[in-house]
C-alpha positions in Angstrom: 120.7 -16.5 92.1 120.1 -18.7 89.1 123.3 -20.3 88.0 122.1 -23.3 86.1 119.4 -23.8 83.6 117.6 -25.8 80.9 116.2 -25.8 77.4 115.1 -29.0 75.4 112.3 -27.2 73.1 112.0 -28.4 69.4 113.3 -25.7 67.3 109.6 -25.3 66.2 108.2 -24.8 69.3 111.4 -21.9 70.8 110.4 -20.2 66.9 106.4 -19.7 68.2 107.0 -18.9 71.4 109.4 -16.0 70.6 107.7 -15.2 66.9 111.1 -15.9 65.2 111.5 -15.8 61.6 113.8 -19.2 61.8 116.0 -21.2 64.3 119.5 -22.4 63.8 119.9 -26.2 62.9 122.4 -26.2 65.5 120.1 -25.5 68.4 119.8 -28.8 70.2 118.5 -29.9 73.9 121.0 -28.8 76.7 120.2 -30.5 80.2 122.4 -28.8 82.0 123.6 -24.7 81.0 126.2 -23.4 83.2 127.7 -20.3 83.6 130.4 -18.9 80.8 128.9 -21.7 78.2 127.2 -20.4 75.5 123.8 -20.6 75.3 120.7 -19.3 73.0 119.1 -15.9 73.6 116.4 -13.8 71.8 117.2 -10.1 71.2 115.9 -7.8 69.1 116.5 -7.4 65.2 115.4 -4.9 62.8 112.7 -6.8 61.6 111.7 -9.1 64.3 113.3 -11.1 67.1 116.8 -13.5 66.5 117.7 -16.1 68.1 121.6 -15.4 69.1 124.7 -17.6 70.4 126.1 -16.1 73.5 128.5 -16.7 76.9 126.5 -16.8 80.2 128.5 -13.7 82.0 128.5 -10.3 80.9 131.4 -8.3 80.1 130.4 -4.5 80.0 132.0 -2.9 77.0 134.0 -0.7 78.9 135.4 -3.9 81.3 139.5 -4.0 80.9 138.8 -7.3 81.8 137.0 -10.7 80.5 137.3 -12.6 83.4 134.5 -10.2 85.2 132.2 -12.5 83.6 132.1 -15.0 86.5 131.0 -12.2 89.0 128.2 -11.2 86.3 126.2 -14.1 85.2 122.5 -13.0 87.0 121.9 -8.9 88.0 120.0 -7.8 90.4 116.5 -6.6 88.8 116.0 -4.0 91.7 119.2 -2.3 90.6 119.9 -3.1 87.3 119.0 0.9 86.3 122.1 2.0 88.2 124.6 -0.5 88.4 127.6 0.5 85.8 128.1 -3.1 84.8 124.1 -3.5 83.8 122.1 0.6 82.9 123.5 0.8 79.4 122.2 -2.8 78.8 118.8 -2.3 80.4 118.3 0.7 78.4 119.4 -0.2 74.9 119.8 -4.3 75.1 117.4 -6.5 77.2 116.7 -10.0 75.7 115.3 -12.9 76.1 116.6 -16.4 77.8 114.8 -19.3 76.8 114.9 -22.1 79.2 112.2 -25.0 80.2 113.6 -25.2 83.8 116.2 -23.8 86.5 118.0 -25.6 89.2 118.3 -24.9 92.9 119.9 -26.8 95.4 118.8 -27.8 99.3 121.3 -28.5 101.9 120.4 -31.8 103.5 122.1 -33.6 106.4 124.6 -35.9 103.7 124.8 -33.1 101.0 122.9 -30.5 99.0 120.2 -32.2 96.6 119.5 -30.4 93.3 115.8 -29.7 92.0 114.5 -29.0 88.2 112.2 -26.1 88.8 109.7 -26.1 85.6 105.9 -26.1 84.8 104.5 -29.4 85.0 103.7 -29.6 81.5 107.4 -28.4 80.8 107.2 -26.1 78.8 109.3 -23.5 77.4 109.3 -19.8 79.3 111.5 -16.8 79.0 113.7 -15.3 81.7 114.4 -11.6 81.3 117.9 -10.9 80.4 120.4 -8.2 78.9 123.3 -8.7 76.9 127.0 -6.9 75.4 129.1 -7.3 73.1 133.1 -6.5 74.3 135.9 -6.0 72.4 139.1 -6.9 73.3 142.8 -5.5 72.7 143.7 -7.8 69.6 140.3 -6.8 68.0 137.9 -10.1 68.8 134.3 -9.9 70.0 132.7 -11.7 72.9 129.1 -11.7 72.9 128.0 -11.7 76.2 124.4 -12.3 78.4 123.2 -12.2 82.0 120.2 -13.4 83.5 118.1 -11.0 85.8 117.0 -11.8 89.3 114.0 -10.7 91.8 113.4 -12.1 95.4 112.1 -15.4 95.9 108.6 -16.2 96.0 107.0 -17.9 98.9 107.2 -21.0 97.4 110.3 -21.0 95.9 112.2 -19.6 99.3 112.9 -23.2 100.8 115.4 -23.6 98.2 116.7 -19.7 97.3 116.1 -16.4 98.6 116.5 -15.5 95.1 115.0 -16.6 91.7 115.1 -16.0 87.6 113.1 -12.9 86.5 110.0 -15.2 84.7 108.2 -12.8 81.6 104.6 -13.6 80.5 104.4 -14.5 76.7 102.5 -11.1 76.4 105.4 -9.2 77.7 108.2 -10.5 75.2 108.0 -7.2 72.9 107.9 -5.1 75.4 110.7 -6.6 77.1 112.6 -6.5 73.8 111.6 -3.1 72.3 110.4 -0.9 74.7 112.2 2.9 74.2 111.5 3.3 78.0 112.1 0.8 80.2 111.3 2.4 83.3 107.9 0.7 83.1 109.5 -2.8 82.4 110.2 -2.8 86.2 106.7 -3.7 86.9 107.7 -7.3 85.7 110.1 -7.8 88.6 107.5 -9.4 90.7 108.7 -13.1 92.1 106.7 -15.4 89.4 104.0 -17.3 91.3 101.4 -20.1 89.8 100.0 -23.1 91.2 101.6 -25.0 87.6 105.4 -24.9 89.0 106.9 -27.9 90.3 110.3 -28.7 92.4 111.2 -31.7 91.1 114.4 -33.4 93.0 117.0 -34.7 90.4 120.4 -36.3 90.3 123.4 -34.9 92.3 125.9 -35.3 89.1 124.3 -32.6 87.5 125.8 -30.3 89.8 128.9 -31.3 87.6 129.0 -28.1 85.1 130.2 -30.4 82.4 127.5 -33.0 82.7 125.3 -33.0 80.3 122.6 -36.0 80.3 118.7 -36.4 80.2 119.2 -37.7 83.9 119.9 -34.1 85.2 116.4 -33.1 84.4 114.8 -36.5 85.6 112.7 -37.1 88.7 114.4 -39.0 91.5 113.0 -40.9 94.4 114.1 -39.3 97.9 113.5 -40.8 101.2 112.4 -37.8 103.3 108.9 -36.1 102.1 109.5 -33.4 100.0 108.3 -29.2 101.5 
């Protein structure tokens, strides 16, 4: 499961990585993204990737009702292609989710500690995702995105048996454009490189509405760390 996440890029830096034309002035560094806030995405445009403002929790388009969304912020990558809620959106509207770090939590013996998982240089990464847009009754639009999820790898499954679908840079187009995306699902492999770091951080983030440089800063802990 991924159910918090990160992104502190400069606009220039989120515009190279995912070859976009331009970057809203309003993107700014968020610390702590939780689920149903909106948050930035990449999907594809007509000419060229866009960077979009969306809610973290999918609504299908055919769902009678919003509130689904909480039961739909990551799919399962290993049956994304059959699930109701996700095939139309992994066929016709994957994107991308920007993000410089996720957080996973350890249950110790006074509580469960939170870590920033990230590169150690921290930089920015995509997470495979898909995305809606639902209409409801009196006519307004929600747009919509989920984040995609493969099995833990072994060095990750201390913390989570589960973790964020991770796409190479060289993948992005693909991921975006591809007319088939049966072959797609060779991505789904648990990310792995000796560069990733679990880095324990403060308990408040686990507050949804805190927001603060501190969530994403290293802590001292007593016991030795994996």
């Amino acid at each position: 499961m991924c159910a918090r996440y990160s992104l502190r890029a400069t606009n220039a830096l989120i515009a190279d990585l995912f070859d976009l034309m331009w970057v809203p002035a309003e993107v700014s560094p968020r610390y702590n993204i939780a689920p149903t806030q909106n948050a930035w995405v990449v999907r594809p445009g007509p000419d060229g990737p866009i960077l979009d403002s969306r809610s973290w929790g999918l609504i299908p388009n055919w769902a009678r009702d919003p509130s689904v969304r909480t039961k739909l912020i990551n799919a399962r990558s290993e049956t994304v292609m059959e699930k109701p809620s996700f095939r139309e959106a992994w066929r016709h509207r994957r994107c991308l989710v920007p993000a410089d770090g996720f957080f996973e939590w350890r249950i110790e013996r006074d509580g469960k500690q939170p870590f920033h998982i990230r590169f150690r240089d921290q930089h920015v990464f995509a997470i495979a995702g898909l995305y809606e847009s639902w209409t409801g009754p009196d006519g307004s639009v929600e747009e919509t995105f989920t984040i995609l999820t493969t099995d833990a790898s072994p060095w990750m499954a201390d913390l989570h048996d589960r973790m964020p679908v991770i796409l190479p840079p060289e993948a992005h187009r693909d991921w975006l454009y591809a007319d088939d995306p049966n072959p797609l699902r060779a991505l789904f492999a648990p990310f792995e490189s000796p560069e990733l770091e679990k880095v324990p951080v403060t308990r408040k983030m686990s507050r949804s509405n805190f927001e603060d440089l501190s969530c994403v800063e290293r802590i001292a802990i007593q016991e030795p760390l994996f």
